[in-house]
C-alpha positions as CSV (number, residue, x, y, z in Angstrom):
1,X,-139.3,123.9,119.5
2,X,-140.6,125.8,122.0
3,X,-143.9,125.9,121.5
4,X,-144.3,121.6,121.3
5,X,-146.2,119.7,124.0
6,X,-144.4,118.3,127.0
7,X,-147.1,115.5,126.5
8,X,-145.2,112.6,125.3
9,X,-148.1,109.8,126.2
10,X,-151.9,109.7,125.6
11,X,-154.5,107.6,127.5
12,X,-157.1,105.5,125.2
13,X,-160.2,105.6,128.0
14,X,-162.4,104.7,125.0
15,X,-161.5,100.7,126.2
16,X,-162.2,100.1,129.7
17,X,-165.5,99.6,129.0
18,X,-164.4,96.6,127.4
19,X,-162.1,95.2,129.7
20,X,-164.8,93.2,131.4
21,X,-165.3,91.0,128.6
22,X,-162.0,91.5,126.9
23,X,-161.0,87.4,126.6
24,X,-164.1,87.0,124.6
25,X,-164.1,90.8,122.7
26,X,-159.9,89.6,122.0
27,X,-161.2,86.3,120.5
28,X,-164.2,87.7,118.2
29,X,-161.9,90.6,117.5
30,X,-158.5,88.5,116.0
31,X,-161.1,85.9,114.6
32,X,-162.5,89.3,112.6
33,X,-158.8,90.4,111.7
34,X,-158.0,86.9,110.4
35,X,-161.2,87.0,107.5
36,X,-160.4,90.5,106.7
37,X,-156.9,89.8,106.5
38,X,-158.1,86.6,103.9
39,X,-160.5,87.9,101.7
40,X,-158.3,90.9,101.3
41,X,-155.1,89.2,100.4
42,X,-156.7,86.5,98.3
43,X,-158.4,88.8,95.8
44,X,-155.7,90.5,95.5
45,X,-153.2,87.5,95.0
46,X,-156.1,86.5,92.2
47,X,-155.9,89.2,90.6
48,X,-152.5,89.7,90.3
49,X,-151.7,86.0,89.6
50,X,-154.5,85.8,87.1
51,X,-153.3,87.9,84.0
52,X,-156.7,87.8,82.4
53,X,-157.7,90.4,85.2
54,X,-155.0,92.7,84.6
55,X,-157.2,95.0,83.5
56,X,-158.3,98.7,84.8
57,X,-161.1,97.5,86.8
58,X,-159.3,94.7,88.4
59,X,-156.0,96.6,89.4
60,X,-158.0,99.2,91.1
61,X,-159.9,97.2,93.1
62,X,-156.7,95.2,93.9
63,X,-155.2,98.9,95.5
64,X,-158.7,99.1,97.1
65,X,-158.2,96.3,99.0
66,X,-154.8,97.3,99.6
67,X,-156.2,99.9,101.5
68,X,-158.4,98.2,103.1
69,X,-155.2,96.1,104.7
70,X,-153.6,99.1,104.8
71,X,-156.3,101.1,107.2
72,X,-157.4,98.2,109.3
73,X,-153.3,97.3,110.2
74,X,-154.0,100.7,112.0
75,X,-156.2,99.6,114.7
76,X,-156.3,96.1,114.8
77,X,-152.8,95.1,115.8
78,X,-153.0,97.9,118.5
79,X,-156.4,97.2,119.8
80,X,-155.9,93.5,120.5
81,X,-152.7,94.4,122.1
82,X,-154.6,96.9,124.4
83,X,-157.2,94.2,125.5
84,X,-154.8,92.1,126.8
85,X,-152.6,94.6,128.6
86,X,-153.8,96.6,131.7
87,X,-152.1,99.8,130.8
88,X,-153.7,101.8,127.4
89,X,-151.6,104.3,126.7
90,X,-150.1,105.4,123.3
91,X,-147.1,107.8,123.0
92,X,-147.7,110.2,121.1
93,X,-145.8,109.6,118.7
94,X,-147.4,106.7,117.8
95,X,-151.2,108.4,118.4
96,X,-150.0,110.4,115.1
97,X,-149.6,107.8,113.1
98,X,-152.3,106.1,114.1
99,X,-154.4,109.5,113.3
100,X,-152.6,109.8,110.0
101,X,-153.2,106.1,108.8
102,X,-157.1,106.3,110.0
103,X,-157.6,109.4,107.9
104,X,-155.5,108.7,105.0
105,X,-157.2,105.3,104.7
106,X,-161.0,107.0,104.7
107,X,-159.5,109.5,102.5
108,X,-157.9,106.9,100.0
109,X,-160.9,104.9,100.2
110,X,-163.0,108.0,98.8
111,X,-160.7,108.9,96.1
112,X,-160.0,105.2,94.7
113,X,-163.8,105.1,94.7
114,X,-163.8,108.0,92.6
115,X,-161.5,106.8,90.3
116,X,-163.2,103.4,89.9
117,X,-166.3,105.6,89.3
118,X,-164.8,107.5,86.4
119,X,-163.4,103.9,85.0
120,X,-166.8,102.5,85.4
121,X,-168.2,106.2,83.0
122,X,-165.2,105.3,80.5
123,X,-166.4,102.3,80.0
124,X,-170.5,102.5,79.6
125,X,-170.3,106.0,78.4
126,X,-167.0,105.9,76.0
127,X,-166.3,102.4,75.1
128,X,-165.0,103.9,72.0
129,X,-162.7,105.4,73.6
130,X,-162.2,102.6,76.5
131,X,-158.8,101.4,76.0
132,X,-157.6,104.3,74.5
133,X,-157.4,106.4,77.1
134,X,-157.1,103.5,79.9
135,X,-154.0,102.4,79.3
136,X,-151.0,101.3,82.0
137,X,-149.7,104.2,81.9
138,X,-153.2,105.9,83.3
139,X,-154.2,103.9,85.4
140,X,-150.9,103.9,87.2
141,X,-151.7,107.7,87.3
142,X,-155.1,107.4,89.2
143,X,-153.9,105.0,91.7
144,X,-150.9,107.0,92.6
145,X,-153.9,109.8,92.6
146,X,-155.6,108.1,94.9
147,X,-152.8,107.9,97.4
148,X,-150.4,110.3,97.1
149,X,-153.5,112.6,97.4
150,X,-154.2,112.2,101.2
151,X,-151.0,110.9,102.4
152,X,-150.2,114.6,101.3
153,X,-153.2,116.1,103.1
154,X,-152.9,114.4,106.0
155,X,-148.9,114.7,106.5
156,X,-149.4,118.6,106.6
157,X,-152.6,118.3,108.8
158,X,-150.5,115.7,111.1
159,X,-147.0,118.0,110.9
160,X,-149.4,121.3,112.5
161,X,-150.9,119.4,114.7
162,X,-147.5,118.1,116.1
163,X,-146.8,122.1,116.5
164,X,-149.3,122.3,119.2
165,X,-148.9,122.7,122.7
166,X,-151.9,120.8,124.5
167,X,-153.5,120.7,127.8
168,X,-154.7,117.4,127.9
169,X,-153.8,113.5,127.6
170,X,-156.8,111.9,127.7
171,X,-158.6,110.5,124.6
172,X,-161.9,109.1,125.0
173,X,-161.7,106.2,121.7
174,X,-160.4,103.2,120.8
175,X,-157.9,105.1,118.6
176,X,-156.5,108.3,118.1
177,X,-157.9,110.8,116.1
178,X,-156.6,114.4,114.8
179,X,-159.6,115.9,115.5
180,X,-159.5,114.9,119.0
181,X,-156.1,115.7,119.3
182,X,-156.6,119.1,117.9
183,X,-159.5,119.4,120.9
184,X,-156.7,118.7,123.5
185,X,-154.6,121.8,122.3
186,X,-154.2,124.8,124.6
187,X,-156.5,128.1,124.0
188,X,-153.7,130.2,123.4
189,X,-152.3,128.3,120.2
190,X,-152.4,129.4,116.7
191,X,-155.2,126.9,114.8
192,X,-155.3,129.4,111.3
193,X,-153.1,127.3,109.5
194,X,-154.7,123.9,110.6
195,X,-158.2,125.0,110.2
196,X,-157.3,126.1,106.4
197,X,-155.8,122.4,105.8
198,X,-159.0,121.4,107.3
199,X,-161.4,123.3,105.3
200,X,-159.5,122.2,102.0
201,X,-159.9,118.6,102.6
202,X,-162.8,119.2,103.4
203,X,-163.3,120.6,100.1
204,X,-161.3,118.0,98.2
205,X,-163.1,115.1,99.2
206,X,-166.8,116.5,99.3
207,X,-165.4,117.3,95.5
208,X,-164.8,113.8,95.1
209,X,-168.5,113.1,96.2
210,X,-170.0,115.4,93.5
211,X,-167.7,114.2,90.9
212,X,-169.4,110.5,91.5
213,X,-172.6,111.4,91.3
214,X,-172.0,113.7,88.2
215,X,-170.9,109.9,87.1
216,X,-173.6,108.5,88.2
217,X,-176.2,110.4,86.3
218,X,-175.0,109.8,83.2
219,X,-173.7,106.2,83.9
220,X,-178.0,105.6,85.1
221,X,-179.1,107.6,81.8
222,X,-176.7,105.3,79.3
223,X,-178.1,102.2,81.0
224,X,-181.4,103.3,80.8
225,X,-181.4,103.3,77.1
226,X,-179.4,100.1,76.6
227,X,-180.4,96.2,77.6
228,X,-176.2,95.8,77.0
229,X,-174.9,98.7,79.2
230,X,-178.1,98.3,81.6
231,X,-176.6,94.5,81.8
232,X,-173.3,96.2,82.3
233,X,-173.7,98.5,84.6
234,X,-175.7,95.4,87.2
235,X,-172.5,93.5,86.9
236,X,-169.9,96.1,87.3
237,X,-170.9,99.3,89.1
238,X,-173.8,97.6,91.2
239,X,-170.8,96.1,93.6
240,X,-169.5,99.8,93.6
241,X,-172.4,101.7,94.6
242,X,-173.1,99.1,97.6
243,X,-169.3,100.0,98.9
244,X,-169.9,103.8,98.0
245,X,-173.1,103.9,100.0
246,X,-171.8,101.6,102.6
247,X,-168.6,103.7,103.0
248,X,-170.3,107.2,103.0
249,X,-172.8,106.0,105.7
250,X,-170.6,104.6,108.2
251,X,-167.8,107.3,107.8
252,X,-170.6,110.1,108.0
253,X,-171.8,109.0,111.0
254,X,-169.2,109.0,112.6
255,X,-167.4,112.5,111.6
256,X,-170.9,113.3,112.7
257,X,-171.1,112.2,116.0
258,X,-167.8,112.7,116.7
259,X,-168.0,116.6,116.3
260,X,-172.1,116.8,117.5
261,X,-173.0,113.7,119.4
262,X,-173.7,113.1,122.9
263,X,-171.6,111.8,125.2
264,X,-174.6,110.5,127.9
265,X,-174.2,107.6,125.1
266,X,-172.9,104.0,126.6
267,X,-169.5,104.1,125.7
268,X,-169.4,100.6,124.3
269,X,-172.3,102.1,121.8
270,X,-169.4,104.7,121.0
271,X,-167.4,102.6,120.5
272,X,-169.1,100.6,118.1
273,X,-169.8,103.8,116.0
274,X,-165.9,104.9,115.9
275,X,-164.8,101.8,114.7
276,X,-167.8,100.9,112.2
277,X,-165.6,102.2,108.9
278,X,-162.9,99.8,110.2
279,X,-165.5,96.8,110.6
280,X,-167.9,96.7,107.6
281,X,-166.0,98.0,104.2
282,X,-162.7,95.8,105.0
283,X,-164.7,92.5,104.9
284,X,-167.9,93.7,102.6
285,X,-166.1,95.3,99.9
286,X,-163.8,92.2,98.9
287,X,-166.6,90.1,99.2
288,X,-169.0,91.8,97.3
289,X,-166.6,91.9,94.4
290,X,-165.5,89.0,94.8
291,X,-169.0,87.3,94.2
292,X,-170.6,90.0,92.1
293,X,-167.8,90.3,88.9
294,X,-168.0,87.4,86.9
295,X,-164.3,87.0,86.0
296,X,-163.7,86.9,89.8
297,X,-166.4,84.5,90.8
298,X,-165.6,82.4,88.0
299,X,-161.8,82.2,89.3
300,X,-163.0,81.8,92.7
301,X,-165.3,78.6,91.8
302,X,-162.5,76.9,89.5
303,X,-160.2,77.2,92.7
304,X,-162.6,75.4,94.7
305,X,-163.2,72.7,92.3
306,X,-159.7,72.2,91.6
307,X,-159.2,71.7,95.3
308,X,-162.1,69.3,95.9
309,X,-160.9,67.1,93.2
């Protein structure tokens, strides 16, 4: 194709601020990789080895922290490679995949959180009608939703941005990024096509945000007028809201620097913004969860008293 970059390798400048202090940064940072790696892994062996939480709830949280493995393999493994080596470049090749695994994992992370939402309005709102309508079959549906949905977006958004020819190599993060990629192309490219994917996720996912609140208000309004579904909704969509608040924080702030913020900032202060929806959700969410549903915590303490005996 003619009009393709002869630009076959980026430069991550985003990390030699670190590099002072990279033995210790490569230590704290594997240590961190290891306990999200754990908590992750073992709620979901729990819940897939305990067959008293194969229900709704419990297999969508399992491909929650599925993505949460999923997302985090997209930096991690690459980041404490670059701290020990004294060359950070990516080709770019490899920069798109690493753009398309960071925004398909925000982006699945929004959309299983919608679906849990709904599940969480099914069952305060319609218990009736609970296990009716959530049945294997459905909730297959919603995870598959909640994946096939961005990996979709972001393989278009990826596949355009491949099209373009750019006029720069240098990418001031830890990690690549579309949007940054898409501010390396040339002036004279064609951007219609990519700004229209753009807009409509966009869309899609600020969709998603209304369609959990429109949850939320009735979900506040059932428990209101209940002691049961008040009780209910503490246990069950308390742990929720913390990683849906949590989430929308981190990852606004950063879409938000990224496209306003200065760059007089320290880049280690940068840093720590980019990466924030990388460090918090992948450890809090699992734990919160974990501790917070009572089927789960109960598992959790029988494991440990088996093991101590």
């Amino acid at each position: 194709m003619d009009n393709v970059s002869v630009i076959r390798v980026f430069s991550l400048s985003g990390i030699n601020e670190t590099m002072n202090y990279r033995i210790a940064i490569f230590s704290l940072t594997l240590l961190y990789y290891f306990v999200i790696l754990f908590v992750n892994i073992a709620l979901i062996l729990i819940i897939i080895l305990d067959e008293n939480l194969h229900e709704p709830m419990y297999v969508l949280l399992c491909s929650f922290c599925f993505n949460g493995l999923y997302g985090t393999a997209g930096f991690y493994p690459k980041f404490l490679f670059d701290l020990l080596s004294s060359s950070h470049v990516i080709s770019y090749e490899a920069c798109l995949l690493q753009a398309f695994v960071m925004y398909s994992f925000a982006c699945c992370e929004m959309s299983t959180l919608a679906v849990m939402a709904y599940d969480r309005y099914l069952a305060i709102c319609r218990p009736l009608h609970y296990h009716s309508f959530m049945t294997r079959r459905r909730v297959c549906q919603m995870v598959c939703f909640s994946w096939i949905t961005p990996f979709c977006m972001f393989s278009i958004s990826i596949i355009l941005t491949s099209t373009l020819k750019l006029c720069g190599a240098k990418i001031q993060k830890l990690f690549c990024v579309n949007w940054i990629i898409f501010q390396l192309a040339c002036p004279d490219n064609d951007t219609l096509a990519s700004s229209i994917i753009s807009h409509a996720t966009t869309f899609i996912y600020v969709s998603h945000g209304f369609f959990i609140v429109w949850t939320y208000m009735h979900l506040v309004m059932k428990s209101v007028r209940s002691k049961d579904d008040r009780v209910k909704f503490m246990q069950t969509c308390v742990p929720h809201l913390t990683s849906l608040v949590t989430f929308l924080i981190v990852i606004v702030f950063d879409l938000m620097y990224m496209r306003f913020g200065s760059t007089d900032l320290p880049q280690s202060l940068q840093n720590l913004i980019a990466i924030e929806f990388l460090l918090i959700p992948p450890v809090m969410n699992p734990l919160i969860y974990g501790f917070k549903l009572t089927k789960i915590r109960h598992r959790i303490l029988g494991l440990v008293s088996v093991d101590r005996k």
